[in-house]
PDB file of N, CA, C and O in Angstrom:
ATOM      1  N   UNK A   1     -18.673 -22.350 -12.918  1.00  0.00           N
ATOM      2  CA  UNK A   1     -17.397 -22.554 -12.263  1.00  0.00           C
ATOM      3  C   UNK A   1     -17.602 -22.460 -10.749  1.00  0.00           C
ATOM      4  O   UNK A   1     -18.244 -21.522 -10.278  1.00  0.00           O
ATOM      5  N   UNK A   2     -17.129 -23.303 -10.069  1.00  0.00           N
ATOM      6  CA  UNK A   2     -16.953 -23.442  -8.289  1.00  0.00           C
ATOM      7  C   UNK A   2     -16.113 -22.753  -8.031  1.00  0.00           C
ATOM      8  O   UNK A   2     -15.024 -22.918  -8.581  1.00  0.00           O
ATOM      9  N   UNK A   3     -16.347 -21.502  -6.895  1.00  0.00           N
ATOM     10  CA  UNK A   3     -15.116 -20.746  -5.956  1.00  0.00           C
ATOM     11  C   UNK A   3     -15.303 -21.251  -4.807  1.00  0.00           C
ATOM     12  O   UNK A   3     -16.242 -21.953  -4.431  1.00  0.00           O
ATOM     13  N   UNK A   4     -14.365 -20.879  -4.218  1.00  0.00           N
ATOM     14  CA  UNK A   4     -14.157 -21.524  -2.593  1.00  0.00           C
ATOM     15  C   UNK A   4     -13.352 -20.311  -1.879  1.00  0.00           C
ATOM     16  O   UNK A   4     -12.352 -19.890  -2.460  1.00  0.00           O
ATOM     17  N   UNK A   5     -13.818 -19.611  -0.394  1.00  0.00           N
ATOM     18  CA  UNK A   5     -13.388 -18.332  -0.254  1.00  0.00           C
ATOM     19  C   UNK A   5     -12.320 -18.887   0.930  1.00  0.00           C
ATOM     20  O   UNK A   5     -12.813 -19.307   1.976  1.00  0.00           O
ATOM     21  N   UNK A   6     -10.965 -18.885   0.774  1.00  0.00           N
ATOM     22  CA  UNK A   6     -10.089 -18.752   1.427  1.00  0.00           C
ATOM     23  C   UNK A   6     -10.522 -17.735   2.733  1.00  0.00           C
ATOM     24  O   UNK A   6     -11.188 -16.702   2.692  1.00  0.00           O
ATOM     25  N   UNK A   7      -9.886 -18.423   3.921  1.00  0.00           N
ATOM     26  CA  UNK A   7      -9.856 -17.222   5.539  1.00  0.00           C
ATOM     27  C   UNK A   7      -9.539 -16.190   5.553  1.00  0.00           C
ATOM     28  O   UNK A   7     -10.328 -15.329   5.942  1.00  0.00           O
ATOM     29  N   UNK A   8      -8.434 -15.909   5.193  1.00  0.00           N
ATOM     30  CA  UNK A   8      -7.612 -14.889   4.325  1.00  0.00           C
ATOM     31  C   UNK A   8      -9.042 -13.827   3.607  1.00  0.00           C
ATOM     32  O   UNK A   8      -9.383 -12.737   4.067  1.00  0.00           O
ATOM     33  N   UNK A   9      -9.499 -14.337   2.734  1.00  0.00           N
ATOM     34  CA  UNK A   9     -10.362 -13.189   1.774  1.00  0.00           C
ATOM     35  C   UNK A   9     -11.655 -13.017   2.115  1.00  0.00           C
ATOM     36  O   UNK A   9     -12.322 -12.083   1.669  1.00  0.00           O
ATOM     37  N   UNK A  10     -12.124 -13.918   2.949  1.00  0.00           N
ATOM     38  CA  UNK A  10     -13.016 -13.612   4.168  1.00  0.00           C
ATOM     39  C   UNK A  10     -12.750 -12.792   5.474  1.00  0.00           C
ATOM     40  O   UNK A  10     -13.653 -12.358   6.188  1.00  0.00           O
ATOM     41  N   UNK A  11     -11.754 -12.669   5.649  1.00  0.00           N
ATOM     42  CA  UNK A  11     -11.224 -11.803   6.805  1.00  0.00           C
ATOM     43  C   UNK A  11     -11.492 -10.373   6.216  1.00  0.00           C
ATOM     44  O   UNK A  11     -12.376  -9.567   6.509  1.00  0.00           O
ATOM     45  N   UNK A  12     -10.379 -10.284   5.216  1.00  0.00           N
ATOM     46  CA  UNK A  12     -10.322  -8.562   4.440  1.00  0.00           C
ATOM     47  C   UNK A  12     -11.152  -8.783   3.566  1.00  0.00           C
ATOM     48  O   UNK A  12     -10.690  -8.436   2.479  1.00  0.00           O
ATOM     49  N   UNK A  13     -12.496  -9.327   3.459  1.00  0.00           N
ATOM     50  CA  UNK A  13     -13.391  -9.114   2.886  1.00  0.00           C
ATOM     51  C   UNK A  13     -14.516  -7.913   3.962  1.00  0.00           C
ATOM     52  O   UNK A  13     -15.067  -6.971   3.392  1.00  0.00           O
ATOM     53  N   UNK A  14     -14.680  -8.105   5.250  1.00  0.00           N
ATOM     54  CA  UNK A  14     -15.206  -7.869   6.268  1.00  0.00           C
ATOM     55  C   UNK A  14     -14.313  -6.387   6.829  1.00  0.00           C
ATOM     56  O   UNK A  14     -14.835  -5.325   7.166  1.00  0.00           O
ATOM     57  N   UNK A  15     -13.051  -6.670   6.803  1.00  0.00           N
ATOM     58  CA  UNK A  15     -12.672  -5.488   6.442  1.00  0.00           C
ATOM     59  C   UNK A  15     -12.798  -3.918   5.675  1.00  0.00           C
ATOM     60  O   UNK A  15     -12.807  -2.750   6.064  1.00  0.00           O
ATOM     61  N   UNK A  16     -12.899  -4.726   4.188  1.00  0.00           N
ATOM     62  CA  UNK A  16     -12.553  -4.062   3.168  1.00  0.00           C
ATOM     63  C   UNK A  16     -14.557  -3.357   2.755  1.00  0.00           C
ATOM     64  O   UNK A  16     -15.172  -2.712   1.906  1.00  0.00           O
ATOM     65  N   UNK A  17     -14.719  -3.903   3.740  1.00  0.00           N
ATOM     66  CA  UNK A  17     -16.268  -3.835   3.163  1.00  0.00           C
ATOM     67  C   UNK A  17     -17.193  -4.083   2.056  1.00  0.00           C
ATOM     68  O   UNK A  17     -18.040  -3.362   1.528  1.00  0.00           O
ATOM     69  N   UNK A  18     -16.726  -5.577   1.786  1.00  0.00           N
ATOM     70  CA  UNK A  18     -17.179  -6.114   0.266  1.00  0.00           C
ATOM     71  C   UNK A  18     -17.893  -7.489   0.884  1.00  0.00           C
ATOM     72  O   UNK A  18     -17.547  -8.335   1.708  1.00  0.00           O
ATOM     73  N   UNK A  19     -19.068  -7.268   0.057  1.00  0.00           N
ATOM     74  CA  UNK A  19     -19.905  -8.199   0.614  1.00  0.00           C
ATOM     75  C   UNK A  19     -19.719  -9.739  -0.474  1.00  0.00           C
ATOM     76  O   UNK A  19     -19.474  -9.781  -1.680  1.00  0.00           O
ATOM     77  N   UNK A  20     -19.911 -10.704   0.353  1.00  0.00           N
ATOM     78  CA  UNK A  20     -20.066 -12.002  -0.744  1.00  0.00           C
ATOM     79  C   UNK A  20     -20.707 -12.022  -1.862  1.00  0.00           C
ATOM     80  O   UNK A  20     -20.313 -12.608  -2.871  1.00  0.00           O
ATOM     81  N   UNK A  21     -22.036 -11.199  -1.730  1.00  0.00           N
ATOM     82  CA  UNK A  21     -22.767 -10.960  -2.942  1.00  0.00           C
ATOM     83  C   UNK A  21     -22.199 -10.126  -4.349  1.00  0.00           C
ATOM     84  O   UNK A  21     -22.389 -10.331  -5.548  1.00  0.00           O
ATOM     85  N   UNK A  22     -21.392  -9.060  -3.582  1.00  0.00           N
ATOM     86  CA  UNK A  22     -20.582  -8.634  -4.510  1.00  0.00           C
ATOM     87  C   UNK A  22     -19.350  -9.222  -5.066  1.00  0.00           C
ATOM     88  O   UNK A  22     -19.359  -9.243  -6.297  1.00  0.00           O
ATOM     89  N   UNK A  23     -18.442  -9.638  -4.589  1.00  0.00           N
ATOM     90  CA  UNK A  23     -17.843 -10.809  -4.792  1.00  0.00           C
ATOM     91  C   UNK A  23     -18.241 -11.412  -5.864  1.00  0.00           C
ATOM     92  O   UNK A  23     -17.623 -11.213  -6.910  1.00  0.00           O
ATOM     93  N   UNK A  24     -19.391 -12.304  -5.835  1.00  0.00           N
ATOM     94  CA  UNK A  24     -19.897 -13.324  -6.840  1.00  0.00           C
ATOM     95  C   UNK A  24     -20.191 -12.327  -8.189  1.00  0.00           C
ATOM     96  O   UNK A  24     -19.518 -12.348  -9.220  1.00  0.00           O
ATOM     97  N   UNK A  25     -21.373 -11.441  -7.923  1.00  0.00           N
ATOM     98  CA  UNK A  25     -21.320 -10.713  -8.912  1.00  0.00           C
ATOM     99  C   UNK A  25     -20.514 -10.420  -9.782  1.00  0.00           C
ATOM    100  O   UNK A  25     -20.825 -10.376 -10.972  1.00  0.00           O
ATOM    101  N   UNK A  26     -19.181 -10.135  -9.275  1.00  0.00           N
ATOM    102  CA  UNK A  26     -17.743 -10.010  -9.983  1.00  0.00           C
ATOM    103  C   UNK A  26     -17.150 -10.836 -10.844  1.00  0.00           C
ATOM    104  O   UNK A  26     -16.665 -10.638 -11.958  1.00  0.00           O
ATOM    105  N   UNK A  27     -17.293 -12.144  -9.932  1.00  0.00           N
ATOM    106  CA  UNK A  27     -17.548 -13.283 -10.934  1.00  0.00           C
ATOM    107  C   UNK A  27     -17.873 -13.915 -11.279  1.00  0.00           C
ATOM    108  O   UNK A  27     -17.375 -15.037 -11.374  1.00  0.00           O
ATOM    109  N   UNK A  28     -19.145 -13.460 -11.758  1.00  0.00           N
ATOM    110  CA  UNK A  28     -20.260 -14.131 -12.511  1.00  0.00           C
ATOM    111  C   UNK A  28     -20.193 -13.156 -13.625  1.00  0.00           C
ATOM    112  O   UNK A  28     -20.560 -13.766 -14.630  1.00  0.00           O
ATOM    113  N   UNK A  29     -19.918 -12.013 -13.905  1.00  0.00           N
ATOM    114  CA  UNK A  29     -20.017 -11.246 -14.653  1.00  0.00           C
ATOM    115  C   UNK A  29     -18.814 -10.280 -14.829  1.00  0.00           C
ATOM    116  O   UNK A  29     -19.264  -9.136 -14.879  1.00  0.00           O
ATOM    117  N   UNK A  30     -17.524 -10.289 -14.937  1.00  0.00           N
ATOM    118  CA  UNK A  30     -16.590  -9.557 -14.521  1.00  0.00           C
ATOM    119  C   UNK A  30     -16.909  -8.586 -15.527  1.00  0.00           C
ATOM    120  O   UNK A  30     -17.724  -8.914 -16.390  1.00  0.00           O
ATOM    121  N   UNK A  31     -16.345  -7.325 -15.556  1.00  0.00           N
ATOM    122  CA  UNK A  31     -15.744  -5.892 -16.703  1.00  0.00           C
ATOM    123  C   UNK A  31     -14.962  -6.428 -17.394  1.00  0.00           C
ATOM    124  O   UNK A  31     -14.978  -6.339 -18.622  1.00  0.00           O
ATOM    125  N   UNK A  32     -13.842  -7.317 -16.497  1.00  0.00           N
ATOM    126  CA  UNK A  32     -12.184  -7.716 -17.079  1.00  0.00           C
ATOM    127  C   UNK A  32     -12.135  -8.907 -15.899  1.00  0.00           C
ATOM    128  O   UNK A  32     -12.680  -9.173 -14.828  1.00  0.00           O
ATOM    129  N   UNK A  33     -10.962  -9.532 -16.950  1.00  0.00           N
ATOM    130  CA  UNK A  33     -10.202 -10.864 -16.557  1.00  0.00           C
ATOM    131  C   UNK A  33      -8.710 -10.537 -16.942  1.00  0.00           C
ATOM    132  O   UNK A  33      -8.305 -10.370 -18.093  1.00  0.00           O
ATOM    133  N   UNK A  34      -7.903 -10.470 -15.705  1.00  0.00           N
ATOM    134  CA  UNK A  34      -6.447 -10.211 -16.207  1.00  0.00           C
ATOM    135  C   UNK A  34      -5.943 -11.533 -15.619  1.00  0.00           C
ATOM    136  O   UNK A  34      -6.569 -12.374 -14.973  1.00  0.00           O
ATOM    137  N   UNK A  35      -4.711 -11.514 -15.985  1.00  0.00           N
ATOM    138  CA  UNK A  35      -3.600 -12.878 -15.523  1.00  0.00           C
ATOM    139  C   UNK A  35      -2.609 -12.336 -14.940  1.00  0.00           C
ATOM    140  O   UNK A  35      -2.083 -11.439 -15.599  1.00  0.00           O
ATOM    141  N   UNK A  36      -2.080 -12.588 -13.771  1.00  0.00           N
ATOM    142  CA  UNK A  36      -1.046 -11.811 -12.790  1.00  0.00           C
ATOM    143  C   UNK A  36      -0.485 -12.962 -12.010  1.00  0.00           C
ATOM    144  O   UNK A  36      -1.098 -13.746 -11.287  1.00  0.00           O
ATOM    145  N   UNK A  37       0.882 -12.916 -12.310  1.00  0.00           N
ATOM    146  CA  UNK A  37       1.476 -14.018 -11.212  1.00  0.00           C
ATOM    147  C   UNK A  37       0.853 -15.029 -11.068  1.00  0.00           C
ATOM    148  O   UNK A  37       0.942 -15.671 -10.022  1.00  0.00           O
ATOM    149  N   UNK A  38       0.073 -15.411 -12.087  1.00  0.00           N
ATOM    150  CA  UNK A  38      -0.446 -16.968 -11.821  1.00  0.00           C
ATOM    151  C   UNK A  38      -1.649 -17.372 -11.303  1.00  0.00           C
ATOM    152  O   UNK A  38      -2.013 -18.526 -11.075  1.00  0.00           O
ATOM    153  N   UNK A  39      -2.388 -16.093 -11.090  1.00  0.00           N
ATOM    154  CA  UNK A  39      -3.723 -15.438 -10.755  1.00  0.00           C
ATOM    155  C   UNK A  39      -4.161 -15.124 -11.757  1.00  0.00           C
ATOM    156  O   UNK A  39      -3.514 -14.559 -12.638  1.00  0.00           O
ATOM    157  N   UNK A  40      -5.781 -15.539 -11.844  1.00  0.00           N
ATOM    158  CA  UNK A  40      -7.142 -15.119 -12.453  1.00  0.00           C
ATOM    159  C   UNK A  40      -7.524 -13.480 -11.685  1.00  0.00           C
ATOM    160  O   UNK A  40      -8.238 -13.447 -10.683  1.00  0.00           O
ATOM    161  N   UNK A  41      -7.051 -12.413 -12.194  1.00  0.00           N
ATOM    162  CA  UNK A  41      -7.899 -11.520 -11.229  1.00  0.00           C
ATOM    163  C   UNK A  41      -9.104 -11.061 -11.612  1.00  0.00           C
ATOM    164  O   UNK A  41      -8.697 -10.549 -12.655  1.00  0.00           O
ATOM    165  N   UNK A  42     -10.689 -10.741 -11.618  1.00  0.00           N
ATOM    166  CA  UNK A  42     -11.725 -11.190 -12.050  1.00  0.00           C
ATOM    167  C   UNK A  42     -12.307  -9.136 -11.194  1.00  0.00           C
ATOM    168  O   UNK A  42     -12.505  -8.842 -10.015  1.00  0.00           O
ATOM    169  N   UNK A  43     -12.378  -8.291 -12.391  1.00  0.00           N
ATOM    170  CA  UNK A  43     -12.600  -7.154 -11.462  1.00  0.00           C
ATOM    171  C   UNK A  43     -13.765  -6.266 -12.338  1.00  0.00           C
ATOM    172  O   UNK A  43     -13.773  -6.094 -13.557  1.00  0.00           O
ATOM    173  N   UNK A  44     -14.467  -5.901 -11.624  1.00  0.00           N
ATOM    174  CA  UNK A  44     -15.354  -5.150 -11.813  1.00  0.00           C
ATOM    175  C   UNK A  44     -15.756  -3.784 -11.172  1.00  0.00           C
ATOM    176  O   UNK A  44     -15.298  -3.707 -10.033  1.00  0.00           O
ATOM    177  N   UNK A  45     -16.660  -2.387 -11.647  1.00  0.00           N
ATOM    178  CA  UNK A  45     -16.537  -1.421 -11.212  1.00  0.00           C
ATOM    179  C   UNK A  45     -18.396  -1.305 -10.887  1.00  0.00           C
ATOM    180  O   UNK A  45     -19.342  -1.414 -11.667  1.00  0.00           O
ATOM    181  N   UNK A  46     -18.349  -1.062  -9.508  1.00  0.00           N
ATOM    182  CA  UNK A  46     -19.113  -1.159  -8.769  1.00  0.00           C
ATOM    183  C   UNK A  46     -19.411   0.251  -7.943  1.00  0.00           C
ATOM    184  O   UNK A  46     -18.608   1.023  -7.420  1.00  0.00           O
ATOM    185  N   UNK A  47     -21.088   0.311  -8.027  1.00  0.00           N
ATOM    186  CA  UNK A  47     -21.205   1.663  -7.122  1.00  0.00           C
ATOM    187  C   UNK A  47     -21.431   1.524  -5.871  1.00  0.00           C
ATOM    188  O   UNK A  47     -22.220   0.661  -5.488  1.00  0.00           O
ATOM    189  N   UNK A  48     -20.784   2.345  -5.004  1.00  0.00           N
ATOM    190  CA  UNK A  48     -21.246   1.984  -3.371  1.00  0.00           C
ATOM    191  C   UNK A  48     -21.990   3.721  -2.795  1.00  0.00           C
ATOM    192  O   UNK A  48     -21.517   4.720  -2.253  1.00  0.00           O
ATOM    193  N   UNK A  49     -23.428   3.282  -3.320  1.00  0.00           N
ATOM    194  CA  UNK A  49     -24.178   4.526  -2.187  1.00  0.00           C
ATOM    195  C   UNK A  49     -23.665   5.781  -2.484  1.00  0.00           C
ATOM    196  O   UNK A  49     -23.642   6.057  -3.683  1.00  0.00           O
ATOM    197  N   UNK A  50     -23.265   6.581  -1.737  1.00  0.00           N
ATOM    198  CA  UNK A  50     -22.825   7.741  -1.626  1.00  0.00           C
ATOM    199  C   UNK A  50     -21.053   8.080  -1.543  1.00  0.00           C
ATOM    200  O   UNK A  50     -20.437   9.145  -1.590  1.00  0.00           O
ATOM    201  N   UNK A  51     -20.530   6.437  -1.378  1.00  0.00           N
ATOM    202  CA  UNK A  51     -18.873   6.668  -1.303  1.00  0.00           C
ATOM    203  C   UNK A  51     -18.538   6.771  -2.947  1.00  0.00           C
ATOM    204  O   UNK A  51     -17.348   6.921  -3.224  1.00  0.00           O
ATOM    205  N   UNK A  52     -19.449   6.706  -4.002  1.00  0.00           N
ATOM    206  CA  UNK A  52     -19.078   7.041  -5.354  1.00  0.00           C
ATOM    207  C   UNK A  52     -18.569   5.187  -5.726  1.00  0.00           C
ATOM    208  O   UNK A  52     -18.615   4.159  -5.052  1.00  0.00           O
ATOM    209  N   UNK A  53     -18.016   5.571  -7.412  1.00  0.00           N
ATOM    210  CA  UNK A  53     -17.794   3.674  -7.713  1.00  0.00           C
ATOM    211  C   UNK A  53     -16.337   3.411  -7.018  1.00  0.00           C
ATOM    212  O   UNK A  53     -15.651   4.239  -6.419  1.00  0.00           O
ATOM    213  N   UNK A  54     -16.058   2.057  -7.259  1.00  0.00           N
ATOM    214  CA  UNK A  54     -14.706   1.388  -6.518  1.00  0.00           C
ATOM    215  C   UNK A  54     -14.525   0.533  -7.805  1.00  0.00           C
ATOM    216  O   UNK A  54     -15.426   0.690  -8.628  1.00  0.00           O
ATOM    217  N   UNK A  55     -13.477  -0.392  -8.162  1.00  0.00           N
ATOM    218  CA  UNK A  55     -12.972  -1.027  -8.464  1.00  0.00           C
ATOM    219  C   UNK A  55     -13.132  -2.396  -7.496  1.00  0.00           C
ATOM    220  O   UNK A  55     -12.536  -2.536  -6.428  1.00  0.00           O
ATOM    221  N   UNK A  56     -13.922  -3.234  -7.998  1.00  0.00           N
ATOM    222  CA  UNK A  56     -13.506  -4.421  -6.979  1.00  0.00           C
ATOM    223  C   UNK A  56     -12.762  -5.596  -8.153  1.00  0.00           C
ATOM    224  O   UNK A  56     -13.074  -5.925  -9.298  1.00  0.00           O
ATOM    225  N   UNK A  57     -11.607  -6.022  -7.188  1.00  0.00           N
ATOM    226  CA  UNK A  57     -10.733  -7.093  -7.499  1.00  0.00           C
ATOM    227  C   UNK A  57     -10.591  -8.509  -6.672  1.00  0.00           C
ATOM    228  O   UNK A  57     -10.123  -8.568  -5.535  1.00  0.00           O
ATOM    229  N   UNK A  58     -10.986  -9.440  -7.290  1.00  0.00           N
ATOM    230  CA  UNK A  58     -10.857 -10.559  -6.625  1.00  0.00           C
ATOM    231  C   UNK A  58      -9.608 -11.551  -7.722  1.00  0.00           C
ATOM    232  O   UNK A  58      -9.637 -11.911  -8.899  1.00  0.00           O
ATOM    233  N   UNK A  59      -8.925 -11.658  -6.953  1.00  0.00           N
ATOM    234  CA  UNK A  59      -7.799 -12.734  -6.567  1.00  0.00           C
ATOM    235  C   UNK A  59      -8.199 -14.760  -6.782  1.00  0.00           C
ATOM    236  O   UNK A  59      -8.376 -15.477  -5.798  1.00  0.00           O
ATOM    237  N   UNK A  60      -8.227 -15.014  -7.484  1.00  0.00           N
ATOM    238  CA  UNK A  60      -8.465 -16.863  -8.144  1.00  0.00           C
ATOM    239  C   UNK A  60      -7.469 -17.124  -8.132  1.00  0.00           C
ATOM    240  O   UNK A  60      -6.747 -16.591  -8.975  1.00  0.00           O
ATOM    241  N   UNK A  61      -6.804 -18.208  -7.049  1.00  0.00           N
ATOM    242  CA  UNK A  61      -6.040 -19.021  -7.954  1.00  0.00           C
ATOM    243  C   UNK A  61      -7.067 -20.380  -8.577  1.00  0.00           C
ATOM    244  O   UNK A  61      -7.819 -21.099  -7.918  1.00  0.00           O
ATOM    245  N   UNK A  62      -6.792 -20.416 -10.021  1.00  0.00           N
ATOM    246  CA  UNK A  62      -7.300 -21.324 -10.518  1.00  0.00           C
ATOM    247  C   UNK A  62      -6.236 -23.014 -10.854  1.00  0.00           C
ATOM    248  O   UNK A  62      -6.521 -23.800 -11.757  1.00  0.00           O
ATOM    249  N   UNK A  63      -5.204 -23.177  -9.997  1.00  0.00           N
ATOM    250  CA  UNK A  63      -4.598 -24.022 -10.296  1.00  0.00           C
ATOM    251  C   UNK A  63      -5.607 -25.360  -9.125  1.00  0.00           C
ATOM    252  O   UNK A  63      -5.598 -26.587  -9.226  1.00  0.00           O
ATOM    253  N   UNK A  64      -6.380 -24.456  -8.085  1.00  0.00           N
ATOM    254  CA  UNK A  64      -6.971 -25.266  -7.080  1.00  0.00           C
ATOM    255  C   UNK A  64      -7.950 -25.428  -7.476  1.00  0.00           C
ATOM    256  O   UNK A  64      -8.360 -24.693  -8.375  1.00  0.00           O
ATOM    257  N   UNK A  65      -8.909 -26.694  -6.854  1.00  0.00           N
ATOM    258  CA  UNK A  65      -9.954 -27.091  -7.454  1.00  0.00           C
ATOM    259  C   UNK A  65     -10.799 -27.065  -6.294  1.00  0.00           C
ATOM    260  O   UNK A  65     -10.062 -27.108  -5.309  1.00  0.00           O
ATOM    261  N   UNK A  66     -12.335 -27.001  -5.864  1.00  0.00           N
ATOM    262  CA  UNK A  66     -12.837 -26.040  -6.899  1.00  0.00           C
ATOM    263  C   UNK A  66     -11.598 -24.499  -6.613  1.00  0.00           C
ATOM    264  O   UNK A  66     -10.722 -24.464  -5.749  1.00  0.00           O
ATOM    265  N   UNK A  67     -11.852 -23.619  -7.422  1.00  0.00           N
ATOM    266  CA  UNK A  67     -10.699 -22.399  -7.952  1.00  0.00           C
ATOM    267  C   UNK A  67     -11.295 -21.779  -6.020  1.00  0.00           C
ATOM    268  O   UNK A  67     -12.258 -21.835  -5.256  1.00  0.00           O
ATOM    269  N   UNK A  68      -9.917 -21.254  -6.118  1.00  0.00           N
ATOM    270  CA  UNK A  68      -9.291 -20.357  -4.470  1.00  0.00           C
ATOM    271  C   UNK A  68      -9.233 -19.148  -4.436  1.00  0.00           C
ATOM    272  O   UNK A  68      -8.274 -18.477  -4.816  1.00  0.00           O
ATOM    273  N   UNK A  69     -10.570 -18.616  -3.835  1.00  0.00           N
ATOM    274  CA  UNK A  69     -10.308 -16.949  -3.767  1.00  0.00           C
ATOM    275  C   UNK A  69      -9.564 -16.374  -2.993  1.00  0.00           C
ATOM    276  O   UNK A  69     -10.002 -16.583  -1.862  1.00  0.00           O
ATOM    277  N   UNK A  70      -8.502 -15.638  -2.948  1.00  0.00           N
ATOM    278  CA  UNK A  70      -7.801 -15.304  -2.257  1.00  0.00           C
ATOM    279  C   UNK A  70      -7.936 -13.982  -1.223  1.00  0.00           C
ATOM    280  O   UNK A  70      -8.486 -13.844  -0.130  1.00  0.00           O
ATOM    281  N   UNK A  71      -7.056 -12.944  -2.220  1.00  0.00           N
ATOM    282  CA  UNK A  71      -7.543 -11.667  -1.707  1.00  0.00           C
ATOM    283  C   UNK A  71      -8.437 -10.938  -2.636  1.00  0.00           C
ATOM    284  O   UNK A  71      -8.192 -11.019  -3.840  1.00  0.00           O
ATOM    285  N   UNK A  72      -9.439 -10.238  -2.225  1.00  0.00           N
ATOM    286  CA  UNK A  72     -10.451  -9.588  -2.144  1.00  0.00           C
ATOM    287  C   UNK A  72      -9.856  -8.169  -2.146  1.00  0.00           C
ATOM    288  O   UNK A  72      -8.898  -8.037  -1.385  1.00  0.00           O
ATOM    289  N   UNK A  73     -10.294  -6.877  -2.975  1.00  0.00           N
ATOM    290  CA  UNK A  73     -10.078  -5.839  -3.088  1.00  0.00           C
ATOM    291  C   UNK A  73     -10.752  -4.373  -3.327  1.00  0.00           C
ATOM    292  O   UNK A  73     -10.845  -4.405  -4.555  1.00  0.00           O
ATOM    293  N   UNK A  74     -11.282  -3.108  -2.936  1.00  0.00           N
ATOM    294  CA  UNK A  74     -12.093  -2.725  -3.033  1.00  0.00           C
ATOM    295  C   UNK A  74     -11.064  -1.287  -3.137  1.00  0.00           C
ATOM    296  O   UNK A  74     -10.538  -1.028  -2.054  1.00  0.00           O
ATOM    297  N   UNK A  75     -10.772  -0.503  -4.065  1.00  0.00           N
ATOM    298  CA  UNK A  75      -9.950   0.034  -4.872  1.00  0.00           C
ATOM    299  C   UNK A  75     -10.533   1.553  -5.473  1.00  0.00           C
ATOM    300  O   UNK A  75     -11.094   1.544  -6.569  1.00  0.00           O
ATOM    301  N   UNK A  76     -10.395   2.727  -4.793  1.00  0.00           N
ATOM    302  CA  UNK A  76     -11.227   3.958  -5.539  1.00  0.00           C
ATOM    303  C   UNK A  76      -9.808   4.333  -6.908  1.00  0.00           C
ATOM    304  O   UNK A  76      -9.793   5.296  -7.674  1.00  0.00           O
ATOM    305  N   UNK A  77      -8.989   3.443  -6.829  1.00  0.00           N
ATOM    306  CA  UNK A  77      -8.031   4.290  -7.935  1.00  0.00           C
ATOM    307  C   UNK A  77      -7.984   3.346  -8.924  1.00  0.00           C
ATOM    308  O   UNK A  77      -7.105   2.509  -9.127  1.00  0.00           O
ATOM    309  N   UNK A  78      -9.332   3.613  -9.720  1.00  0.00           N
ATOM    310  CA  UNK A  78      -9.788   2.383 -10.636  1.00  0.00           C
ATOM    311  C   UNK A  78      -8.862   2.202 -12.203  1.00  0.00           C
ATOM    312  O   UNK A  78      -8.539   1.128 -12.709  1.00  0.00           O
ATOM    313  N   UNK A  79      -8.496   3.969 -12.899  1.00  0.00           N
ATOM    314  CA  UNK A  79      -7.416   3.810 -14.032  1.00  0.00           C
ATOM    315  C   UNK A  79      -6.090   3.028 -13.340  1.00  0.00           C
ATOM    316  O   UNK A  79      -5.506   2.347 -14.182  1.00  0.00           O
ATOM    317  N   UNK A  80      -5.513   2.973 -12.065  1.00  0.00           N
ATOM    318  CA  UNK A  80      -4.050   2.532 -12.041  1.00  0.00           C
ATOM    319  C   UNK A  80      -4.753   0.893 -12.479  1.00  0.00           C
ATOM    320  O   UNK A  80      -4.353   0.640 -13.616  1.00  0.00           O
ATOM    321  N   UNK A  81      -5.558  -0.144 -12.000  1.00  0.00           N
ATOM    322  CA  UNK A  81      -5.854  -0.982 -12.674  1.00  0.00           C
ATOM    323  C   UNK A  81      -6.689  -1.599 -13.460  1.00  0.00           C
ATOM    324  O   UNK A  81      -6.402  -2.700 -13.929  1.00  0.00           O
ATOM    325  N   UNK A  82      -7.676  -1.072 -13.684  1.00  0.00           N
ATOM    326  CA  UNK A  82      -8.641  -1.003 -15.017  1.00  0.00           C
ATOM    327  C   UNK A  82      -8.484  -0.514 -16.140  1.00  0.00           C
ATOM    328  O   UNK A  82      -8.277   0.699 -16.162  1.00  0.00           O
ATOM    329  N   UNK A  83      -8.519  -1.216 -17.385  1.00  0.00           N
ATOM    330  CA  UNK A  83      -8.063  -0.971 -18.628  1.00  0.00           C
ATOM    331  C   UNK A  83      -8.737  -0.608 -19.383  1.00  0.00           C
ATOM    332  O   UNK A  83      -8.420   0.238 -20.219  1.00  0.00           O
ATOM    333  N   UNK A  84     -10.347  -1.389 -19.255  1.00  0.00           N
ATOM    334  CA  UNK A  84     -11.447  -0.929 -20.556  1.00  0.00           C
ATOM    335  C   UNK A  84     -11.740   0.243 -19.838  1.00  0.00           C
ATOM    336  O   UNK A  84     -11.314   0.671 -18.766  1.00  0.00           O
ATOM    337  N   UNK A  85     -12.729   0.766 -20.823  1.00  0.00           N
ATOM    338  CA  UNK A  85     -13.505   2.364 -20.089  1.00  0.00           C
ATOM    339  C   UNK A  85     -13.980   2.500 -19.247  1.00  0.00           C
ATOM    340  O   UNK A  85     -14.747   1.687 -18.731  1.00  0.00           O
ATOM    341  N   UNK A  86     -13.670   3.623 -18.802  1.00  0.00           N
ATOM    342  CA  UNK A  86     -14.463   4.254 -17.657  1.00  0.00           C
ATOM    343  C   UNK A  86     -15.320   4.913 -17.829  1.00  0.00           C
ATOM    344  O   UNK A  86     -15.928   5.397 -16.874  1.00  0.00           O
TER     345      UNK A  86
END
């Protein structure tokens, strides 16, 4: 599948401190795939070093072709949206 990274999720990607590589990783291999408002959200739980794991969430809209990453998310309060185990 083709993503394409919206300005937007490149901006608060650089922000948020989530690298492209991780990103892809996410989805290439997600934990979970939820459906939200019309969004693919594609999230996985990821360790960062010494800040402990995060939750990363990336944002698809898949109605665009190739599919539109939107916002980008990097999340330590991984039960409010992660469902399988922790």
């Amino acid at each position: 599948m083709n993503f394409e990274f919206s300005k937007h999720a490149l901006e608060q990607m650089i922000i948020r401190d989530v690298s492209k590589d991780i990103v892809m990783k996410v989805l290439e291999n997600p934990d979970e795939i939820k459906q939200e408002d019309g969004m693919s959200i594609y999230q996985s739980i990821i360790p960062y070093l010494d800040e402990g794991n995060y939750l990363i969430r990336v944002f698809v809209n898949s109605n665009k072709i190739p599919n539109l990453i939107v916002p980008v998310y990097k999340t330590s309060k991984i039960s409010k949206y992660y469902e399988g185990k922790i």
